[in-house]
C-alpha positions as CSV (number, residue, x, y, z in Angstrom):
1,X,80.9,97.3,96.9
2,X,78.3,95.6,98.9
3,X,75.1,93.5,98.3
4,X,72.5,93.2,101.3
5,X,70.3,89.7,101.2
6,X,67.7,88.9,103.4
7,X,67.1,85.1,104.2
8,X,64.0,83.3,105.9
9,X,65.2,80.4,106.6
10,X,68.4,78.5,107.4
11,X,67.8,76.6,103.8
12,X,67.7,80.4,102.3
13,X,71.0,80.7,104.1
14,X,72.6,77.4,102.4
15,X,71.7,78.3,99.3
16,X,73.4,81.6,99.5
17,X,76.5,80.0,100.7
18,X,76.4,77.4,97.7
19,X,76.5,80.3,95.4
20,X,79.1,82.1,96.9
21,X,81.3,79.0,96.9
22,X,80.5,78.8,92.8
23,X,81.3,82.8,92.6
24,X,84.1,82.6,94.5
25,X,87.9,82.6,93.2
26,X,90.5,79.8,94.2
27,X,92.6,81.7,97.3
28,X,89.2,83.5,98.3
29,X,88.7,84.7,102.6
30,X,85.8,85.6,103.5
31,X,85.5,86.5,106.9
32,X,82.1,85.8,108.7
33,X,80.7,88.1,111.6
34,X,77.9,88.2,113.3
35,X,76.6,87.2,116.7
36,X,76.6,83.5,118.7
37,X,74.1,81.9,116.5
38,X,73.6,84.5,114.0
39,X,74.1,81.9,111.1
40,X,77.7,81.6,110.4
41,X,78.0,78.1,110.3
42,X,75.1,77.1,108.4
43,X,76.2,80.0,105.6
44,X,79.3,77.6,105.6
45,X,77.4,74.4,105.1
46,X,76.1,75.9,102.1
47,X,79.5,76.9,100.9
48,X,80.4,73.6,101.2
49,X,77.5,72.0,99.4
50,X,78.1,74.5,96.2
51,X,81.8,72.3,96.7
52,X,80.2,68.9,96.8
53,X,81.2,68.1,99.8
54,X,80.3,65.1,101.6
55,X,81.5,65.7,105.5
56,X,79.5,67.0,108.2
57,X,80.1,70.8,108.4
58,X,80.0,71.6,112.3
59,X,81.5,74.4,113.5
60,X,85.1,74.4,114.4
61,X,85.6,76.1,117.8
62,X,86.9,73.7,120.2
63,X,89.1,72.6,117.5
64,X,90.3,76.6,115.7
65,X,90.3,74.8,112.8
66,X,88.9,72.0,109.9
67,X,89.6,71.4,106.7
68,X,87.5,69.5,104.5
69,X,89.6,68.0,101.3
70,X,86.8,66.0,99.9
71,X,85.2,68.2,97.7
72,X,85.9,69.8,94.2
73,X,88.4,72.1,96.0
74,X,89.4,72.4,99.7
75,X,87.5,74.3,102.2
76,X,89.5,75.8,105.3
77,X,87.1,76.8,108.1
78,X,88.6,78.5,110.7
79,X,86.7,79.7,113.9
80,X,88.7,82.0,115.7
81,X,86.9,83.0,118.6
82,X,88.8,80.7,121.4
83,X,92.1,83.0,119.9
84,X,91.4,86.2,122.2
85,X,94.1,87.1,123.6
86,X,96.7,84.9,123.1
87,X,99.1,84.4,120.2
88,X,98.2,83.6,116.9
89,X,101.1,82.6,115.7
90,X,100.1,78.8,115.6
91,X,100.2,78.2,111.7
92,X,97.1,79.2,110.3
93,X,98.7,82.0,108.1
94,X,99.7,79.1,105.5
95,X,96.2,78.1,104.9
96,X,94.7,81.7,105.0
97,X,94.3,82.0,101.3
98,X,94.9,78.2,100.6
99,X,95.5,78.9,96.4
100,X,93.2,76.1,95.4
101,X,90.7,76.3,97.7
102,X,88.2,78.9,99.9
103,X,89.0,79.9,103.7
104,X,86.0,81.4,105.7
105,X,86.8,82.8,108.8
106,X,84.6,82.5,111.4
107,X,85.3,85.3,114.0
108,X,88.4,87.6,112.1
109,X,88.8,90.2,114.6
110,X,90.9,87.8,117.1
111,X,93.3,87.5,114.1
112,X,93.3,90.7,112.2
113,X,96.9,90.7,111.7
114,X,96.6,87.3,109.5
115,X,93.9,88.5,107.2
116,X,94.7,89.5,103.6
117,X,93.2,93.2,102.9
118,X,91.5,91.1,99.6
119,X,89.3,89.2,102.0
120,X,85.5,89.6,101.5
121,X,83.7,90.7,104.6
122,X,80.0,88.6,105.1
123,X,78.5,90.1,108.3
124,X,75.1,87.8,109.3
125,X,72.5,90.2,111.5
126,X,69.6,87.5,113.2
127,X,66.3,89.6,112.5
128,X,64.4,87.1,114.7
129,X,62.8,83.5,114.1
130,X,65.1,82.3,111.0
131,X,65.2,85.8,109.4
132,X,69.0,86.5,109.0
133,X,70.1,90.2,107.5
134,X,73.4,89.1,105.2
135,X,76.2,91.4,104.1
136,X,78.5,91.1,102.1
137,X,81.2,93.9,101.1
138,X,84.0,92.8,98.5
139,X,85.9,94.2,95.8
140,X,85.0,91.2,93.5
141,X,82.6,92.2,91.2
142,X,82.7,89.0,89.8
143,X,81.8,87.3,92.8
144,X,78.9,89.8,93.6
145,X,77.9,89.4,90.2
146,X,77.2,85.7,90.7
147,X,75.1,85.8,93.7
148,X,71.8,87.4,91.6
């Protein structure tokens, strides 16, 4: 299944990440796609404000990876992109579907092999100025459900 939003601004954006993090189930990956500056990382801001938490959400790409643990439950935020071509086998699989927590992968396709076929796809089109076209396919009707 698959609901299609439309957002005009980057605050739009947040607000549709905080109610996907209060939708979502412990153990939930989503994986984000979308272009360089399409919105990714501010969709994840969001998701971390609907987890009250109180860190700086940048995105993680020099760094593959940050977890923030000072929320209601754990985020894992995993950017992906510097992975291309070259092994993935560095750990990540043990916090891809952390149980009490979210993951949101930023970037999936360099690590296809470590993505769970229950992960919810959120693909972020920039329509121009701070228009953003957001996708989101998933199984989870629950989770679809709660993002009226």
């Amino acid at each position: 299944m698959e609901k299609v939003f439309v957002s005009n601004s980057a605050e739009e954006t947040m607000e549709l990440g905080k109610k996907l993090a209060l939708s979502a189930s412990n153990g939930s990956v989503f994986c984000f796609t979308g272009d360089l500056g399409a919105g990714k990382t501010t969709l994840v801001r969001g998701i971390a404000r609907g987890l009250n938490i109180k860190s700086v959400v940048q995105s993680p790409t020099f760094n593959i990876m940050k977890i923030y643990f000072d929320g209601i439950k754990p985020l894992i935020h995993i950017d992906a992109y510097r992975l291309a071509d070259v092994n993935t086998d560095i750990g990540l699989d043990e916090y891809i579907g952390y149980e009490t927590g979210l993951t949101v992968i930023e970037w999936p396709d360099f690590i296809k092999e470590l993505i769970p076929e229950t992960a919810i796809t959120v693909n972020i089109i920039n329509l121009g100025e701070n228009q953003r076209k957001i996708t989101i396919i998933s199984d989870d009707q629950a989770l679809l459900g709660g993002l009226q």
